[in-house]
C-alpha positions in Angstrom: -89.3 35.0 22.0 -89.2 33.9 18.4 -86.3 32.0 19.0 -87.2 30.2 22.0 -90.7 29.8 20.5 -89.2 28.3 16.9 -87.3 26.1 19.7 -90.4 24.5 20.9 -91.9 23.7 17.7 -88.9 21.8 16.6 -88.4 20.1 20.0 -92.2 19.3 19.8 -91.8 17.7 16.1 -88.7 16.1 16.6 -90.5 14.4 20.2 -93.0 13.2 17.5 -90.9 11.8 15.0 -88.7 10.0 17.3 -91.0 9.0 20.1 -93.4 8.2 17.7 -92.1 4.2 17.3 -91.3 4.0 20.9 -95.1 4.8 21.6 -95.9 2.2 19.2 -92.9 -0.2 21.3 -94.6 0.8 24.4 -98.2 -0.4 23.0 -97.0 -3.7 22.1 -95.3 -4.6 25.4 -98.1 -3.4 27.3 -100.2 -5.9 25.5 -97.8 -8.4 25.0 -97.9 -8.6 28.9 -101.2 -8.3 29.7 -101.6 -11.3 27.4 -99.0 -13.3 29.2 -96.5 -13.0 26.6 -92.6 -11.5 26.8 -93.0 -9.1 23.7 -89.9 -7.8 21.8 -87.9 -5.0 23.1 -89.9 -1.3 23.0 -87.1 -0.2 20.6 -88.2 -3.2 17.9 -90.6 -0.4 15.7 -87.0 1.7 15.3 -85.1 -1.4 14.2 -87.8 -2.7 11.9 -88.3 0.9 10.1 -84.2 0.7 9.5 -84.3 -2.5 8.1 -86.8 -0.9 5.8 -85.1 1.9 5.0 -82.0 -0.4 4.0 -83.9 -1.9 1.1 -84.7 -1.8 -2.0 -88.0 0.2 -3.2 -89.9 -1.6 -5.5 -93.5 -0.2 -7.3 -95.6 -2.3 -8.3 -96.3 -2.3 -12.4 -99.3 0.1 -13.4 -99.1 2.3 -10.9 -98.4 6.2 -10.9 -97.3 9.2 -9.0 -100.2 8.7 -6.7 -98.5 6.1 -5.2 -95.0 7.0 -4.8 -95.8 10.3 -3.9 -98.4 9.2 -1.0 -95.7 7.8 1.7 -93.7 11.4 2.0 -97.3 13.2 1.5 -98.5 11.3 4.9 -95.3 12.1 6.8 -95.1 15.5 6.1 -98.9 16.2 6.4 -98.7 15.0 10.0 -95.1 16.6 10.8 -97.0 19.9 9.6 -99.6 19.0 12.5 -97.2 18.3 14.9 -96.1 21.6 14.4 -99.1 23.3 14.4 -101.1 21.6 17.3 -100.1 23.4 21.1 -98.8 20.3 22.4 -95.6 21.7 24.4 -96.4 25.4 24.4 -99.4 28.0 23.3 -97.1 30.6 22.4 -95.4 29.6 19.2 -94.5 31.3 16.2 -97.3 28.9 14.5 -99.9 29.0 17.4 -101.5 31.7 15.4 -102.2 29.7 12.2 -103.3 26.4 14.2 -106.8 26.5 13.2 -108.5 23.7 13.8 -109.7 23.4 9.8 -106.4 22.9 9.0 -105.6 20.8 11.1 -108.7 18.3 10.3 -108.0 19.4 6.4 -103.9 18.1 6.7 -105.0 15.0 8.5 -107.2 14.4 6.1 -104.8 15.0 3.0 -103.0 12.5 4.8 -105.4 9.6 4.6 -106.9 10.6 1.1 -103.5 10.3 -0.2 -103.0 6.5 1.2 -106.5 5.9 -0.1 -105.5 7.0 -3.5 -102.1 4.9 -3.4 -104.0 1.7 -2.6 -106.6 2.4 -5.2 -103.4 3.0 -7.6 -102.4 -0.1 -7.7 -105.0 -1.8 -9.0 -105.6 -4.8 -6.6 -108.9 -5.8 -4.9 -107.4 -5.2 -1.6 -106.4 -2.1 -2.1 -109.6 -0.9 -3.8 -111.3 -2.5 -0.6 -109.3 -1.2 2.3 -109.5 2.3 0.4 -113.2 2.6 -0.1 -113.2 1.3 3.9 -110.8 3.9 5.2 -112.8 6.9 3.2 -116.2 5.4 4.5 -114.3 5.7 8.2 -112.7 9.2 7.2 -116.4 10.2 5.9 -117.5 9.6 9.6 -114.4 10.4 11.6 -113.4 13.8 10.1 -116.9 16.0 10.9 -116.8 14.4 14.4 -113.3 15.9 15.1 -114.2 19.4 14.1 -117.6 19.4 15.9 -116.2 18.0 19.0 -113.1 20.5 18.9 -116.0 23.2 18.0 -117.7 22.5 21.2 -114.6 23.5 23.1 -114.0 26.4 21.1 -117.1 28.1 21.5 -116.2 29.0 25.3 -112.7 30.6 24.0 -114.3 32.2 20.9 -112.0 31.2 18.6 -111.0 27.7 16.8 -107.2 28.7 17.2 -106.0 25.6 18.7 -103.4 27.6 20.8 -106.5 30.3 21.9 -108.7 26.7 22.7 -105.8 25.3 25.0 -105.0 28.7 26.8 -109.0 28.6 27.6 -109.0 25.2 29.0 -105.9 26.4 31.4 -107.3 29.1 32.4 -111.0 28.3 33.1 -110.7 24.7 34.0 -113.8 24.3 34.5 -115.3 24.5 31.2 -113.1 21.1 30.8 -115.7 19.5 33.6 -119.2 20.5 32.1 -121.4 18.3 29.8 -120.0 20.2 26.9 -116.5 19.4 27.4 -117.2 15.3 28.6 -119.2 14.7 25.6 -117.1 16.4 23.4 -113.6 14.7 25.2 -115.4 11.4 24.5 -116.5 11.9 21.0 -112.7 12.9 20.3 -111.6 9.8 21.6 -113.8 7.8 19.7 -112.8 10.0 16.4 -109.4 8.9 17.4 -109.8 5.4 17.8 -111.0 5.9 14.2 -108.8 7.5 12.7 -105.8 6.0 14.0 -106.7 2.3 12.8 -107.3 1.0 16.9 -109.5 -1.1 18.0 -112.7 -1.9 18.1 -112.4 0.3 14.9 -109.8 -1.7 13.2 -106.7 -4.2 14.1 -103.3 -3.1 13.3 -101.9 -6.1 14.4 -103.6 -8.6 12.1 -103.6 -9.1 7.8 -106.8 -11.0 7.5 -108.2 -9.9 4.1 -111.9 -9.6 4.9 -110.9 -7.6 8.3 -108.4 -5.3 7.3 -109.1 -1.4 6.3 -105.8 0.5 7.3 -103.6 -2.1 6.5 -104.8 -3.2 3.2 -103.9 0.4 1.4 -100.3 -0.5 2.5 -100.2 -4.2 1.2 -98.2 -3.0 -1.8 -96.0 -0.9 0.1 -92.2 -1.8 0.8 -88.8 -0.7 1.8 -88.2 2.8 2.2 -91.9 3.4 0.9 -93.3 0.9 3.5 -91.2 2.4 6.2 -92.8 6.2 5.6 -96.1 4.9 6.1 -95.1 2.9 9.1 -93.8 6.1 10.4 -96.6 8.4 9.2 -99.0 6.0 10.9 -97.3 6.3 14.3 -97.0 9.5 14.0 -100.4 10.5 13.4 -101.3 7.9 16.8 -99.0 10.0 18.5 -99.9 13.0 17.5 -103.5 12.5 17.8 -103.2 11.3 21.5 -101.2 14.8 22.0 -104.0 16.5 20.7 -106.5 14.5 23.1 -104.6 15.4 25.8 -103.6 18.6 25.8 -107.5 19.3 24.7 -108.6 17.5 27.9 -105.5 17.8 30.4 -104.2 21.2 29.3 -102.2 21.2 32.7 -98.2 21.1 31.6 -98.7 23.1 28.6 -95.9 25.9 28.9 -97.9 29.0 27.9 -94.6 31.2 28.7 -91.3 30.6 26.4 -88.9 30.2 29.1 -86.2 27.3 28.8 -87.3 25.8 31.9 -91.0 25.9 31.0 -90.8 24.4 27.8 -88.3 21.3 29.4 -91.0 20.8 31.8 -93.4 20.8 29.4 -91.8 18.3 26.9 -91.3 16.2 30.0 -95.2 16.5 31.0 -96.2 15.7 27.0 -94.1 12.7 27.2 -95.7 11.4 30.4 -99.4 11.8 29.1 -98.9 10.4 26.0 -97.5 7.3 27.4 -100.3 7.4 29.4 -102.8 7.5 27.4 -101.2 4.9 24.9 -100.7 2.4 27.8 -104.2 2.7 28.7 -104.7 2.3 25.3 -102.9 -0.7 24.9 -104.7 -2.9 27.9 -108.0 -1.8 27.1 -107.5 -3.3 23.6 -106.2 -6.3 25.1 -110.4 -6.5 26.5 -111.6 -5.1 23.2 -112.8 -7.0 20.3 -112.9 -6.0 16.8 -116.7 -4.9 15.5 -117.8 -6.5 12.9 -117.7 -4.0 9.8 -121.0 -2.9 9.2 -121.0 -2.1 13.1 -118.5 0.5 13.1 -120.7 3.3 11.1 -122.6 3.2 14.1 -120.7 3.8 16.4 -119.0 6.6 14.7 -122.3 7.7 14.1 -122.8 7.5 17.9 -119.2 9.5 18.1 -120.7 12.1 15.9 -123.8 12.4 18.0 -122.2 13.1 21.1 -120.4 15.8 19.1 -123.9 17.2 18.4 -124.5 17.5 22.1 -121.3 18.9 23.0 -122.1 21.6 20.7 -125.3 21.9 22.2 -124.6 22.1 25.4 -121.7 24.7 24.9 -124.3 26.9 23.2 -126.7 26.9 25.8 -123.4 27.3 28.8 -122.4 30.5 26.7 -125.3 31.7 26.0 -124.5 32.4 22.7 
């Protein structure tokens, strides 16, 4: 079991790591065709991070280990949560440690350690799109762990792995007015936290608009390429986590080779999914105006409130 379980977690990360750019490929054809456009190949995020990788690092004068040490942080924060979040198989060597605190508390390292970099540096952008992406984080971060709360009070634990078990076997708890509102509060959070719109823009580097993207303006090479890659993966990793929270169906929950291939091949198909849906409903999206987007996370938060609610009262706790 161990071995076949340590399997899955490494198959899972590695699907992470190198679907992670395709996702991002996928995305931008999706839109680029919607929009009447051709769009560059869905293998063009690959080829850009090597181009990165092949050149020189350069820091920018002033700044300090916050900053070189933020682009390796973010990767390996989110790699951790790949491993950790049931998104191929509930019985992992790590399923028992997936708690959802830590999961929250390593995404969260994540984007406090981009925050820092960009405040490192010194520049009025960076101090801006720092103090923007900690106001979002501020807002994004209790909405997650309420709205996973709300689906962890039916399984009586906040073990991820326990949660997604739960949802496969009693679907139905998936269907109530605990599990919508909490479903659609995550995918707010989400949005959120993974820079989309009507949150943010990834695609654009218009000063006053930009809160992701300006803690990465000093970024580049190898350095620039990490937080490329840590940003798709958390997108990816996120939308995992949506899905198999919402959809558990697919989820292997034995560790039997054939399982856990079906499984990887299930994980694939709902991500892609979800990130083409994604994709054309930004195309139909515009961005909010910034003093607009506290409330609706604040309107995320509050149907993270209900969902808690409502599972109270359903389980009669």
């Amino acid at each position: 079991m161990n071995g076949i379980g340590t399997a899955a977690v490494a198959a899972q990360v590695t699907l992470v790591v190198v679907g992670a750019p395709l996702l991002t490929g996928v995305m931008r054809k999706v839109r680029a065709r919607l929009e009447g456009r051709a769009g560059a190949a869905v293998t063009q995020p690959w080829r850009d991070l090597r181009k990165l990788l092949r050149k020189e690092a350069i820091t920018p004068v002033g700044t300090g280990p916050a900053f070189r040490a933020a682009p390796p942080l973010l990767v390996a924060t989110t790699a951790v949560v790949a491993a950790l979040v049931p998104l191929v198989s509930t019985a992992t060597p790590v399923g028992r440690r997936a708690d959802l605190i830590l999961v929250v508390a390593l995404l969260g390292l994540g984007t406090v350690a981009v925050a820092l970099a960009g405040l490192d540096t010194g520049t009025a952008f960076g101090g801006m799109g720092a103090s923007r992406q900690m106001t979002v984080a501020a807002l994004v971060e209790p909405t997650i762990l309420l709205a996973v709360f709300a689906l962890s009070m039916p399984a009586g634990s906040t073990n991820l792995s326990a949660i997604v078990s739960g949802g496969l076997h009693d679907p139905v708890r998936l269907v109530s007015p605990a599990g919508l509102l909490a479903t659609a509060a995550l995918a707010v959070a989400v949005l959120a936290e993974t820079g989309r719109l009507p949150v943010d823009n990834p695609a654009t580097h218009l000063e006053l608009t930009m809160v992701h993207e300006a803690t990465a303006l000093e970024f580049a090479g190898p350095d620039l390429a990490l937080v490329e890659l840590g940003t798709q993966m958390r997108l990816t990793v996120l939308l995992g986590l949506l899905a198999s929270l919402a959809a558990p169906w697919g989820i292997a929950t034995t560790t039997t080779p054939l399982a856990l291939a079906l499984a990887l091949a299930v994980l694939t198909a709902k991500v892609a999914l979800l990130g083409t849906a994604l994709a054309a409903a930004e195309v139909f999206w515009a961005k909010l105006r910034l003093f607009r987007v506290p409330e609706l996370l604040a309107g995320s938060f509050l149907l993270a409130v209900l969902a808690v609610t409502a599972s109270y009262f359903l389980t009669g706790a």
